[in-house]
Short mmCIF file of the C-alpha atoms (twelve columns), coordinates in Angstrom:
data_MODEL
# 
_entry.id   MODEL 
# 
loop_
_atom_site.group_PDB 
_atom_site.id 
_atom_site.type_symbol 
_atom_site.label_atom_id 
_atom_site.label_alt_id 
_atom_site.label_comp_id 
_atom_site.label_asym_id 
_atom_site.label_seq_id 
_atom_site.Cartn_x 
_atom_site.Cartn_y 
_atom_site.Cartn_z 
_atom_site.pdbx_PDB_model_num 
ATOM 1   C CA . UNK A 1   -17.202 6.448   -32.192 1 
ATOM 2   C CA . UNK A 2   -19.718 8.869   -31.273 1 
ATOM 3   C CA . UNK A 3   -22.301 6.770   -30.346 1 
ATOM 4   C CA . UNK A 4   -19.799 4.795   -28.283 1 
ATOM 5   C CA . UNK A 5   -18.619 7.421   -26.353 1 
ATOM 6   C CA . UNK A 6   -22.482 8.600   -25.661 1 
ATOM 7   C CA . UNK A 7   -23.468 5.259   -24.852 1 
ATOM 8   C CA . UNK A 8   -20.222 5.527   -22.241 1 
ATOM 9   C CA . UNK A 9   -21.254 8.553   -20.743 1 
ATOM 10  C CA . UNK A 10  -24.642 7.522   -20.059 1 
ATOM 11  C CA . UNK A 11  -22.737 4.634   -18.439 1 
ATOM 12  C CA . UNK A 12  -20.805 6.603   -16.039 1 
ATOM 13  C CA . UNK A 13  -23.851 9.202   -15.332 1 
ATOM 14  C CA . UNK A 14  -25.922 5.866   -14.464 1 
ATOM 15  C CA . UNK A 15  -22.829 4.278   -12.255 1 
ATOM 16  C CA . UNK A 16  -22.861 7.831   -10.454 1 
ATOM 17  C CA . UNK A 17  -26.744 8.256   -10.075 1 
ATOM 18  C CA . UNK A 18  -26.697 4.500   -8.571  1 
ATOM 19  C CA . UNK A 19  -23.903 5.319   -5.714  1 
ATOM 20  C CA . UNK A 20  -25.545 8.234   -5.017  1 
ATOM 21  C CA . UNK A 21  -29.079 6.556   -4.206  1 
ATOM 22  C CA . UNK A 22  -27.801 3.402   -2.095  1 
ATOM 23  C CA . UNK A 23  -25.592 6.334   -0.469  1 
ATOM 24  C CA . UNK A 24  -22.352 4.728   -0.811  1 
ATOM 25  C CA . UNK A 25  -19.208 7.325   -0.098  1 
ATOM 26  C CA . UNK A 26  -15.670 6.736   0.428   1 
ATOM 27  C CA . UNK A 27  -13.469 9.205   2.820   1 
ATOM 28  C CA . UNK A 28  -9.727  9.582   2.534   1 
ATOM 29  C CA . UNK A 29  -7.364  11.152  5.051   1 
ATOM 30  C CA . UNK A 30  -5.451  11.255  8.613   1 
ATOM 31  C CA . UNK A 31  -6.956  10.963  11.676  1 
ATOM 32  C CA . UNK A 32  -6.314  13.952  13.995  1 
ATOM 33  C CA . UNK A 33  -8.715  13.027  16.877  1 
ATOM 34  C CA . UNK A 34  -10.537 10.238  18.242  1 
ATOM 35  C CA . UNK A 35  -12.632 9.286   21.531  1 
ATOM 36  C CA . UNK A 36  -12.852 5.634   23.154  1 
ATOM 37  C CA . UNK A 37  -16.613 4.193   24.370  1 
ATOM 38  C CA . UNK A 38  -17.134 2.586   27.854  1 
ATOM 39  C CA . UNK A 39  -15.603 -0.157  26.077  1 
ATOM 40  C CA . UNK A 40  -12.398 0.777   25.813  1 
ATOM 41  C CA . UNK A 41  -13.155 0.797   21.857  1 
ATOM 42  C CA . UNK A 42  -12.925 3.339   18.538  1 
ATOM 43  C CA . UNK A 43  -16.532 5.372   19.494  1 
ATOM 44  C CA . UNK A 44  -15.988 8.212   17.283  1 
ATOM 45  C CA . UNK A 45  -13.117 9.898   15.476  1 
ATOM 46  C CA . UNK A 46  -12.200 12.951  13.079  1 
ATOM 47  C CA . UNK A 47  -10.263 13.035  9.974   1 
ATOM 48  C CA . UNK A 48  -8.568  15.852  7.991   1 
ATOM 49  C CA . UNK A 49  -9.165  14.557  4.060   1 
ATOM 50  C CA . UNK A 50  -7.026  15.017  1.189   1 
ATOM 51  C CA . UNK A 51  -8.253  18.493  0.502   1 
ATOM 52  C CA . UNK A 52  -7.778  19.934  3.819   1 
ATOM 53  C CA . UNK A 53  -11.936 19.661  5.343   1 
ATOM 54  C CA . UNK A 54  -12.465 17.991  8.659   1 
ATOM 55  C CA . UNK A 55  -15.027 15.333  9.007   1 
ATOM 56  C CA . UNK A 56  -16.503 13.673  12.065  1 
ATOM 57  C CA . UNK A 57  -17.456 10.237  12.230  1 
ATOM 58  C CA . UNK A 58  -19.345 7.759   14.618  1 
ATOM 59  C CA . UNK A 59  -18.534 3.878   15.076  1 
ATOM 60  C CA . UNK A 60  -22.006 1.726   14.979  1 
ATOM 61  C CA . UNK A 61  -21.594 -2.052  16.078  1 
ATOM 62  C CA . UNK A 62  -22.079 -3.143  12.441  1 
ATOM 63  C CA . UNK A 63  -18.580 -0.899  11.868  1 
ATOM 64  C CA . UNK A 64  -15.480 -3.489  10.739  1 
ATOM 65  C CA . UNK A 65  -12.156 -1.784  10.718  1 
ATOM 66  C CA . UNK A 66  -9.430  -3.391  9.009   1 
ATOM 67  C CA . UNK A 67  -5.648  -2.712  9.090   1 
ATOM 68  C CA . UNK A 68  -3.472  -3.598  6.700   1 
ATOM 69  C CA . UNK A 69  -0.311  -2.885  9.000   1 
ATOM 70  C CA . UNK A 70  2.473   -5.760  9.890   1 
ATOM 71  C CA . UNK A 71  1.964   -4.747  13.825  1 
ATOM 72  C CA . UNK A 72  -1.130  -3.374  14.191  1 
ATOM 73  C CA . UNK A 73  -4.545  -5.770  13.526  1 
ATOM 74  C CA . UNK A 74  -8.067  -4.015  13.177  1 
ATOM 75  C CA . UNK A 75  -8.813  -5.062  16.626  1 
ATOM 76  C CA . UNK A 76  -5.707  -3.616  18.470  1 
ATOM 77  C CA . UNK A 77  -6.940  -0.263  16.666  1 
ATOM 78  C CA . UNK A 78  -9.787  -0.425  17.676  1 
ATOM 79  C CA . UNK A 79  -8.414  -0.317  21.103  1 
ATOM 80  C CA . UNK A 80  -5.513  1.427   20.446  1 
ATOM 81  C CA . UNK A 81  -6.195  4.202   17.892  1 
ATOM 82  C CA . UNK A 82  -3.367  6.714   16.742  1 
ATOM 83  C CA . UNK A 83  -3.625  9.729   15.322  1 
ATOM 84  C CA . UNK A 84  -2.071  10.531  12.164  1 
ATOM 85  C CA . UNK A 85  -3.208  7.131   11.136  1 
ATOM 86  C CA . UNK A 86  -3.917  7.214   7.005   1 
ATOM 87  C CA . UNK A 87  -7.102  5.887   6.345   1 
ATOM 88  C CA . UNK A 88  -9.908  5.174   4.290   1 
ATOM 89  C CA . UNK A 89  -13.818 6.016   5.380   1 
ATOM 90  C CA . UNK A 90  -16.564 3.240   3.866   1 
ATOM 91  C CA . UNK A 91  -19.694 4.942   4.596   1 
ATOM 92  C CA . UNK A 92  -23.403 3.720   3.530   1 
ATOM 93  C CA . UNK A 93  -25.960 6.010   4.360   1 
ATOM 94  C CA . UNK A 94  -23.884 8.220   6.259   1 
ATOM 95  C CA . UNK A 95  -22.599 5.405   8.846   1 
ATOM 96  C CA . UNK A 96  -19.479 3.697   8.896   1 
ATOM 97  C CA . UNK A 97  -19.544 0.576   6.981   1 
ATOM 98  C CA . UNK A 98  -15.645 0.161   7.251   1 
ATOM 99  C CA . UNK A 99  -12.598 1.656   8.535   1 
ATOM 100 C CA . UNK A 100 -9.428  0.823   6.832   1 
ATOM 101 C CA . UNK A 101 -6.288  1.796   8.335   1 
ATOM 102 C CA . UNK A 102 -3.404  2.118   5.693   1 
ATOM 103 C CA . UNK A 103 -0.619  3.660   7.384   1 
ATOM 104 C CA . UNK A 104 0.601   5.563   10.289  1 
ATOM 105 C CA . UNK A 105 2.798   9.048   9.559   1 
ATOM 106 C CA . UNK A 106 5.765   9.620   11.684  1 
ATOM 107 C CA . UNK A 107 6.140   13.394  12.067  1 
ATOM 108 C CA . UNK A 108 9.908   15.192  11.681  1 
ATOM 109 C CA . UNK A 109 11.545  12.246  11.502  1 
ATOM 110 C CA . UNK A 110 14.619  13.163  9.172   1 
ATOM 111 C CA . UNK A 111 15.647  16.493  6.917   1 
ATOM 112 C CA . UNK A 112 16.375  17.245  3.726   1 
ATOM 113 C CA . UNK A 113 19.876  18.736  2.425   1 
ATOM 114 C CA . UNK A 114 18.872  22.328  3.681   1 
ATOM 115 C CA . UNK A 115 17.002  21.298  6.514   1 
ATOM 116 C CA . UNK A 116 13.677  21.062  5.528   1 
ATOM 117 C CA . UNK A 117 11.570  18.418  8.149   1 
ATOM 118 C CA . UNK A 118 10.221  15.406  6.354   1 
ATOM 119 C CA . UNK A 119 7.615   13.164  7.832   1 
ATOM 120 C CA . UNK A 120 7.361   9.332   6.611   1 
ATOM 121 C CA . UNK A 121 4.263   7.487   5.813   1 
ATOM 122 C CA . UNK A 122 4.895   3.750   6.930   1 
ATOM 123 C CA . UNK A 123 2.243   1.505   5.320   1 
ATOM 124 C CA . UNK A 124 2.372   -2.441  4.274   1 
ATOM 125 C CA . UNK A 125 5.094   -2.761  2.061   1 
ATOM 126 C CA . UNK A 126 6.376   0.278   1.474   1 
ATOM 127 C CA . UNK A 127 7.194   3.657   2.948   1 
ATOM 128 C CA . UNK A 128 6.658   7.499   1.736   1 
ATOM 129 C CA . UNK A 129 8.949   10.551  2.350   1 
ATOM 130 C CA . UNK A 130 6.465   13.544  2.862   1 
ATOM 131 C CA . UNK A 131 6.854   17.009  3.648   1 
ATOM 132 C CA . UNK A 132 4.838   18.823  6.757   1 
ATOM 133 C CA . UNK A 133 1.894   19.561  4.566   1 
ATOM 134 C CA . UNK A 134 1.421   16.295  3.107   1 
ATOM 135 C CA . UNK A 135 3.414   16.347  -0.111  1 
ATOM 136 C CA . UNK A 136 4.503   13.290  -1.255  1 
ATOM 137 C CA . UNK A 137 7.590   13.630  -2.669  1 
ATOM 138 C CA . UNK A 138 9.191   9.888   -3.037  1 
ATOM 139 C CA . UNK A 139 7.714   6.378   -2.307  1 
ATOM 140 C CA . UNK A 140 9.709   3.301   -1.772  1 
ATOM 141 C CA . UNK A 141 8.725   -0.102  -2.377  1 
ATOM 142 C CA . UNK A 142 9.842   -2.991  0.096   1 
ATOM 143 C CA . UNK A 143 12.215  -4.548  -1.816  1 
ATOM 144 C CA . UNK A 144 11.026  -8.560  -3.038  1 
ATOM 145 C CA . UNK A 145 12.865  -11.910 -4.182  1 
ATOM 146 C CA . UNK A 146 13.518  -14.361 -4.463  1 
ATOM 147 C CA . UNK A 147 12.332  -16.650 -2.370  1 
ATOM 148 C CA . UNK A 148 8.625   -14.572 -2.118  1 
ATOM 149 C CA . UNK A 149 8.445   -14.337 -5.602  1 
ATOM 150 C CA . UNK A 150 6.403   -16.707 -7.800  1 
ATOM 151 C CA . UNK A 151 6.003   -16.416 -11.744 1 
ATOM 152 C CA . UNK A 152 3.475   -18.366 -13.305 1 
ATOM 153 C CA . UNK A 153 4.918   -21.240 -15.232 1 
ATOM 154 C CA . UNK A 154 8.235   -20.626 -14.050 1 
ATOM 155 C CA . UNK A 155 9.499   -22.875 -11.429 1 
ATOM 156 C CA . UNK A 156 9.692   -21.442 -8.150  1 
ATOM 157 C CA . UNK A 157 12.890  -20.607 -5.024  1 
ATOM 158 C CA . UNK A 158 11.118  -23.457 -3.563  1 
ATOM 159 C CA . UNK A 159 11.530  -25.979 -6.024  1 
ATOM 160 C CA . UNK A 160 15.822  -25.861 -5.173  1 
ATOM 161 C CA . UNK A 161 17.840  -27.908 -2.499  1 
ATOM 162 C CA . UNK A 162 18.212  -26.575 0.638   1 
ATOM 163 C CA . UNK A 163 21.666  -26.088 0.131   1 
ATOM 164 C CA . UNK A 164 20.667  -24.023 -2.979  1 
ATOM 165 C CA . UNK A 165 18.710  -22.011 -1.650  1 
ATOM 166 C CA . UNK A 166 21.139  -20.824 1.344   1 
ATOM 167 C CA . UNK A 167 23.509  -19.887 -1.759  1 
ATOM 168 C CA . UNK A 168 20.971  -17.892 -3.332  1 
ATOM 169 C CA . UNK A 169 20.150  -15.793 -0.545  1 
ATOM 170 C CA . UNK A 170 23.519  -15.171 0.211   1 
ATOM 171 C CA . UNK A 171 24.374  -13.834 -3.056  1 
ATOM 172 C CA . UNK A 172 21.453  -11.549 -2.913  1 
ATOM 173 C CA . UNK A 173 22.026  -10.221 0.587   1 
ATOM 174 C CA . UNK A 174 25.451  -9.592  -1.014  1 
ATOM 175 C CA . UNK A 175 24.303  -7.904  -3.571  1 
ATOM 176 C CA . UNK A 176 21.646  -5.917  -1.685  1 
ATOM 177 C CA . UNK A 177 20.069  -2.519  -2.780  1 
ATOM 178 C CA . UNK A 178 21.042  -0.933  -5.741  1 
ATOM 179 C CA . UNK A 179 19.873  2.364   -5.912  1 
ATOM 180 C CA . UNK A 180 21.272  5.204   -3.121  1 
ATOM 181 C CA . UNK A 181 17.427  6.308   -1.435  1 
ATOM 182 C CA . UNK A 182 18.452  9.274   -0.058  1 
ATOM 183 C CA . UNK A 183 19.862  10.494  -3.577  1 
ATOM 184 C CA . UNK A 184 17.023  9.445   -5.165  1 
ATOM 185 C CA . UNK A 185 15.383  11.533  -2.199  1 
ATOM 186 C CA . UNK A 186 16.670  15.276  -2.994  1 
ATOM 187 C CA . UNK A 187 16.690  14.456  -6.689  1 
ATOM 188 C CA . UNK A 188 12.656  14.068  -5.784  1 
ATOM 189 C CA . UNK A 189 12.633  17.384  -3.670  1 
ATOM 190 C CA . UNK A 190 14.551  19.575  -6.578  1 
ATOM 191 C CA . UNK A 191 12.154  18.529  -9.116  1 
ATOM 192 C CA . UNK A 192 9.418   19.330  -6.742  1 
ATOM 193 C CA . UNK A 193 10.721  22.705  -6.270  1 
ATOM 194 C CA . UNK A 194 10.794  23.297  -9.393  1 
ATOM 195 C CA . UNK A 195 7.439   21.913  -10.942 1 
ATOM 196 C CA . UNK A 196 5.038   22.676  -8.238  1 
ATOM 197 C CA . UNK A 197 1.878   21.153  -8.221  1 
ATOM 198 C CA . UNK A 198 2.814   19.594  -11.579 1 
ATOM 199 C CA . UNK A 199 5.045   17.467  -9.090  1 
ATOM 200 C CA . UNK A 200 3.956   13.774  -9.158  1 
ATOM 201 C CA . UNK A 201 5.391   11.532  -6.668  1 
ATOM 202 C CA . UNK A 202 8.301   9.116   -7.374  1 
ATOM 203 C CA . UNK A 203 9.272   5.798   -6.971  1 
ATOM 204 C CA . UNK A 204 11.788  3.602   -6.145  1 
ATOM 205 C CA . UNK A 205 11.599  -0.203  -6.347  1 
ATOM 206 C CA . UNK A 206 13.670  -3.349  -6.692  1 
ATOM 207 C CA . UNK A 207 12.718  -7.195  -7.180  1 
ATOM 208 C CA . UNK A 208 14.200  -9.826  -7.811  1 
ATOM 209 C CA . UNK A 209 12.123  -12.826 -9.718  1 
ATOM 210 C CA . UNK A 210 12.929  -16.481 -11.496 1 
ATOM 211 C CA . UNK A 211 12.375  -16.099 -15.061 1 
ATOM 212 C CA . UNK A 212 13.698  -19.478 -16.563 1 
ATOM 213 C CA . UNK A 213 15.321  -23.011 -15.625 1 
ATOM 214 C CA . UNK A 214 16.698  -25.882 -17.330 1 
ATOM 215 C CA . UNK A 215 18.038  -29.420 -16.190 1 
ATOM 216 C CA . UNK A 216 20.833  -27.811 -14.151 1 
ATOM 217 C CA . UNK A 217 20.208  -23.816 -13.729 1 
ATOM 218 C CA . UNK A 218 17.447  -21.437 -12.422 1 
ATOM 219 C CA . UNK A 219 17.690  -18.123 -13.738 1 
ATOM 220 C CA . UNK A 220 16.616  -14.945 -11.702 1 
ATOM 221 C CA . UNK A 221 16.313  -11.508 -12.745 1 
ATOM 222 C CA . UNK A 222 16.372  -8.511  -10.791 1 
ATOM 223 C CA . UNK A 223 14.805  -5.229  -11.719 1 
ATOM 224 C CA . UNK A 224 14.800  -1.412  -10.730 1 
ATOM 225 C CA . UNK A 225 12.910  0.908   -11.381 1 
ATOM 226 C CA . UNK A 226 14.366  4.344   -11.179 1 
ATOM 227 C CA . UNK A 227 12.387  7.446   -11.414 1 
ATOM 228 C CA . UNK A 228 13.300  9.961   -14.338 1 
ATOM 229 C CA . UNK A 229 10.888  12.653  -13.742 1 
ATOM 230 C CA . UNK A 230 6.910   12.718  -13.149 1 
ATOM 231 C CA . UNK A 231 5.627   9.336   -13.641 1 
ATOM 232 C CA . UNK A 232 8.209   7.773   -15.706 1 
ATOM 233 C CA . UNK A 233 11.101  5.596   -15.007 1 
ATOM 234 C CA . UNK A 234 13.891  3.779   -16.343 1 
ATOM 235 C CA . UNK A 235 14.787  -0.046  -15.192 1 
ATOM 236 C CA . UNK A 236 17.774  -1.367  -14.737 1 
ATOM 237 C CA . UNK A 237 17.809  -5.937  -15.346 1 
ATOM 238 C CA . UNK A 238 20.308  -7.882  -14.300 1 
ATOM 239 C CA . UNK A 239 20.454  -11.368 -14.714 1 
ATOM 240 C CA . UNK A 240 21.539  -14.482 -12.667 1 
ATOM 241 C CA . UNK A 241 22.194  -17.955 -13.184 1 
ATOM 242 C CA . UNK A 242 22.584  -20.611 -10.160 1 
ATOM 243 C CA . UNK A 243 23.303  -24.041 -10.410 1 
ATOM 244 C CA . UNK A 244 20.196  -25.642 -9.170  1 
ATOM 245 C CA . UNK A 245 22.101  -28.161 -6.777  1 
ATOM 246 C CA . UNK A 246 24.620  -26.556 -5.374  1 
ATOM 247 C CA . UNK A 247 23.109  -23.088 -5.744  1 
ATOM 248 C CA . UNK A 248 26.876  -22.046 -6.773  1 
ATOM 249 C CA . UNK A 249 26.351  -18.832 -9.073  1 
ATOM 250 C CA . UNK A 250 27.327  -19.084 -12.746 1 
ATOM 251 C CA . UNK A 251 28.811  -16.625 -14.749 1 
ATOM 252 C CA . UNK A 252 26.378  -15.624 -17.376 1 
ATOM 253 C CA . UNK A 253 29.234  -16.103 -20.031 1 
ATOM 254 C CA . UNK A 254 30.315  -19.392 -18.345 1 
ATOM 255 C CA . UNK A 255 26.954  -20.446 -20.000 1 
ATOM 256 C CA . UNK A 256 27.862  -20.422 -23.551 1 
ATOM 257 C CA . UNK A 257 30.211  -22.725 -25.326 1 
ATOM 258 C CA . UNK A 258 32.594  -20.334 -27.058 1 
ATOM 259 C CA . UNK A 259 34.455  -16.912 -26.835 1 
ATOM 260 C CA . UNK A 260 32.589  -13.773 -25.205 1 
ATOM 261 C CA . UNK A 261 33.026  -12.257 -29.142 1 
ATOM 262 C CA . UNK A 262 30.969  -15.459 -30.710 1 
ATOM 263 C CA . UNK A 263 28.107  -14.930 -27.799 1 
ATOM 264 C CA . UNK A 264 27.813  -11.339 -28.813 1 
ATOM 265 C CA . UNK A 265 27.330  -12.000 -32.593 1 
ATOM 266 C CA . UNK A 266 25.167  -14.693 -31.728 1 
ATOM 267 C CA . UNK A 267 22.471  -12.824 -29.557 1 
ATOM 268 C CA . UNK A 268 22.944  -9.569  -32.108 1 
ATOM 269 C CA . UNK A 269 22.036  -11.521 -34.889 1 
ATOM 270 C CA . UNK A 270 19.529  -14.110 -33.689 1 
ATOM 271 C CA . UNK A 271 18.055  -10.317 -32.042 1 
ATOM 272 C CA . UNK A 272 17.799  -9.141  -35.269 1 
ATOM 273 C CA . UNK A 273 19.569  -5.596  -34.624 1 
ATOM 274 C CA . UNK A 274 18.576  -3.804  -37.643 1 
ATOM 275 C CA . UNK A 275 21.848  -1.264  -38.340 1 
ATOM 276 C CA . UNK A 276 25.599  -2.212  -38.631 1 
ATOM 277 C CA . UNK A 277 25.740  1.345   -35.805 1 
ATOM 278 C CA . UNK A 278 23.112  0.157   -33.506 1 
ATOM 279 C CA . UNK A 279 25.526  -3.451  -33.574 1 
ATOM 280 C CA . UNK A 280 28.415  -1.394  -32.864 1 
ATOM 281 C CA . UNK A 281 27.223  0.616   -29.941 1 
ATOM 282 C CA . UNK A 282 25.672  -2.677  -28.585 1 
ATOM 283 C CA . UNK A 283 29.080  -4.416  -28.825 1 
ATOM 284 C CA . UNK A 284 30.517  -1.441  -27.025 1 
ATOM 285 C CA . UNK A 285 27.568  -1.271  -24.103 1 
ATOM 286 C CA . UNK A 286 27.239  -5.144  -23.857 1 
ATOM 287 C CA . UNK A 287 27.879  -6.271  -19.978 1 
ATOM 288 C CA . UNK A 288 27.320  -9.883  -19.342 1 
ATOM 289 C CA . UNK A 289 25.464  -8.946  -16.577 1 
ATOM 290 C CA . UNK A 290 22.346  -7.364  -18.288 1 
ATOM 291 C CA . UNK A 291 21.516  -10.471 -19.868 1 
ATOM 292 C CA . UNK A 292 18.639  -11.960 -18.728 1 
ATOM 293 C CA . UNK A 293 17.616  -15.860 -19.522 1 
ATOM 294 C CA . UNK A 294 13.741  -16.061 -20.365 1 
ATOM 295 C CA . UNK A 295 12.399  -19.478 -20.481 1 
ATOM 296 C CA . UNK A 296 11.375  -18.327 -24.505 1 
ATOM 297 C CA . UNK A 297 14.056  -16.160 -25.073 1 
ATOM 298 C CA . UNK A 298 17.535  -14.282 -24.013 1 
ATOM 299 C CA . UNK A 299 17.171  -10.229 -23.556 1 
ATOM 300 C CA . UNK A 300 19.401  -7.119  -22.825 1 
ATOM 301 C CA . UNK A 301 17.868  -4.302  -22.097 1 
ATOM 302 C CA . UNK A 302 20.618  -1.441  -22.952 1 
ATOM 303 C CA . UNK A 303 19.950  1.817   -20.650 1 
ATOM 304 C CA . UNK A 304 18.727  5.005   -21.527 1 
ATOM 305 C CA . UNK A 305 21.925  6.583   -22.808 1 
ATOM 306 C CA . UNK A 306 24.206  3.662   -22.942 1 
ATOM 307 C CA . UNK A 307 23.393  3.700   -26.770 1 
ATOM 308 C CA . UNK A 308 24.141  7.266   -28.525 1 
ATOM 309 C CA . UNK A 309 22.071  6.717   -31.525 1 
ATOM 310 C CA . UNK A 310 19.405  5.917   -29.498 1 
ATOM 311 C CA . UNK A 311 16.750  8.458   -27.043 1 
ATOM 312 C CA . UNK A 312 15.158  5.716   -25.439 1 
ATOM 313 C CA . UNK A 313 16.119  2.550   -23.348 1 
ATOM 314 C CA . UNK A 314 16.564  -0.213  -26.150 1 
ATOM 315 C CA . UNK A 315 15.581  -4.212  -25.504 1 
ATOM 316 C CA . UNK A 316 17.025  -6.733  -27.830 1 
ATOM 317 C CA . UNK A 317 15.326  -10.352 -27.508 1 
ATOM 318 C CA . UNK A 318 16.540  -13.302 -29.489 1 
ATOM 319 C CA . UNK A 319 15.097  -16.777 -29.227 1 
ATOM 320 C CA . UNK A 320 16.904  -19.550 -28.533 1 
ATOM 321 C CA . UNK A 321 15.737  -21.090 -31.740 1 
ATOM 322 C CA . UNK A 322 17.647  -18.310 -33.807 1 
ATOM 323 C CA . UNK A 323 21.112  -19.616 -33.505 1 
ATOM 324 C CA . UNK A 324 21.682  -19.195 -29.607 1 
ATOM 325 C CA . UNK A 325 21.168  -23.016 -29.435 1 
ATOM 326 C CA . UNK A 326 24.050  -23.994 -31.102 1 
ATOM 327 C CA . UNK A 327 26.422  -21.534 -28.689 1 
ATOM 328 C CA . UNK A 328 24.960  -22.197 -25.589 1 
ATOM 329 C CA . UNK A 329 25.444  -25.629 -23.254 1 
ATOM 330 C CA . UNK A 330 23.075  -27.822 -23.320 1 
ATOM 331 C CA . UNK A 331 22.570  -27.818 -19.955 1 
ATOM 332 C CA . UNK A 332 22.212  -24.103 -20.143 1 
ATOM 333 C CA . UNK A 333 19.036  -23.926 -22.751 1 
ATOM 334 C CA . UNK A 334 16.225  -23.216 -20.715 1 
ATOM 335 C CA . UNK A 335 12.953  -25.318 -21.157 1 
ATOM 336 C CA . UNK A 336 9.828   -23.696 -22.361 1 
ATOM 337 C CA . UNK A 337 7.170   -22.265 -19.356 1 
ATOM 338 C CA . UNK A 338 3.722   -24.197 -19.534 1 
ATOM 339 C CA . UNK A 339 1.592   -22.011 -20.313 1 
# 
């Protein structure tokens, strides 16, 4: 172990040594003043980095600049720069190799609960609540699914009928977000208050995915990801089933062949639930809803708290070969992902 971890070292020293000769650096932070050549183009430009130091920077012909915005393309910055832009600095021997523009900030543009100014960080695919001197305090993921999800192995939204897929969509545009942001949003700003610069942004995100199929259903499964404090989370699954023709939604119990009772002792003892309590509680938590068809198995995942002999979030997963066969339709039994 000690020889590894020398041998690693050396590694990194060498990695470090080798950036520094071919003078390779890397620049993060806001732009907070440019100027435009007899061009019309990006000439020059300042940026105010992470840790608060102002650096000036000069555009060569060789310099690219990519953006990695919906409305803006590297070449419209080029001609169109905008300050508070978040950005990334390539440079190779002190010129810019690349420019790549990651988001724009929007100054003041909401409060918090006691009036505190927020500015918002708008970049591809999500956006981030900040405060005036650049704390991050919550980021939120663009929500996904289904029909721009794809799982490998898993059939895809694409491979339903038109009608199908019109049902699908419908049902998830009814369903729509299912955490409250601007909750999630002072939760994020009390805990910053009170950890300081311990505080590490949170997250919010939501997707929605297929997981499974058979002859006459495509399963979906979408999951959130709520923040509990620093980096951690807890996710919420809920599970779908459509009927891949009509794209009619199912009821998840409407899938088995007997009494809501029988399904329960089926999945709780082809999942293997160790204690006669933990079987209780689970009988007691269970929501049709949380179960979630995998094309190898059937899962719950039971919430942090739902459970009172348990800390923890708890995921029970029972294959189909353990019983659930025999309750389930046939129609219902997913086939098996190639791998």
């Amino acid at each position: 172990m000690k020889r590894f971890g020398i041998l690693l070292l050396l590694c990194l020293l060498c990695l470090g040594v080798c950036a520094a000769c071919s003078g390779q650096e890397q620049v993060e932070g806001e732009i907070i003043g440019f100027e435009l050549g007899e061009d019309g183009r990006l000439a020059s430009f300042s940026i105010r980095t992470r840790s608060g130091k102002v650096r000036d920077f000069s555009m060569t012909e060789a310099s690219q600049v990519i953006a990695f915005l919906e409305d803006i393309s590297g070449d419209g910055f080029q001609r169109e720069p905008q300050l508070n832009a978040s950005v990334t600095v390539d440079l190779e021997k002190g010129a810019v190799r690349a420019l790549w523009v990651r988001g724009l900030v929007e100054r003041n543009t909401g409060t918090l609960s006691d009036g505190t100014p927020l500015d918002i960080m708008r970049e591809s695919r999500r956006h981030t609540y900040r405060l005036a001197d650049g704390t991050e305090l919550l980021a939120v993921m663009d929500s996904s699914g289904p029909d721009n999800c794809y799982v490998g192995g898993i059939e895809s939204f694409d491979d339903l009928s038109e009608t199908a897929k019109e049902k699908v969509l419908a049902y998830y545009e009814a369903q729509g977000i299912l955490y409250d942001e601007e909750a999630e949003l002072e939760r994020a700003y009390a805990a910053w208050r009170e950890e300081g610069e311990e505080y590490a942004c949170r997250t919010l995100e939501q997707n929605t995915s297929p997981t499974a199929s058979s002859s006459q259903v495509m399963y979906f499964q979408t999951s959130v990801h709520l923040p509990l404090g620093g980096r951690t989370y807890h996710e919420l699954r809920l599970g779908a089933a459509f009927d891949r023709e009509t794209g009619e939604h199912i009821e998840n119990l409407d899938l088995f062949a007997c009494s809501e009772e029988e399904a329960i002792e089926a999945f709780l003892d082809a999942g293997e639930v160790p204690t006669q309590l933990l079987r209780t509680e689970m009988r007691a938590a269970f929501q049709p809803e949380y179960l979630v068809f995998f094309s190898n198995s059937l899962q719950i995942l039971f919430l942090q708290e739902t459970l009172p002999s348990q800390e923890y979030a708890y995921c029970v997963s029972a294959e189909y070969d353990d019983g659930l066969r025999e309750v389930l339709h046939d129609w219902a039994v997913p086939v098996i992902a190639e791998q």
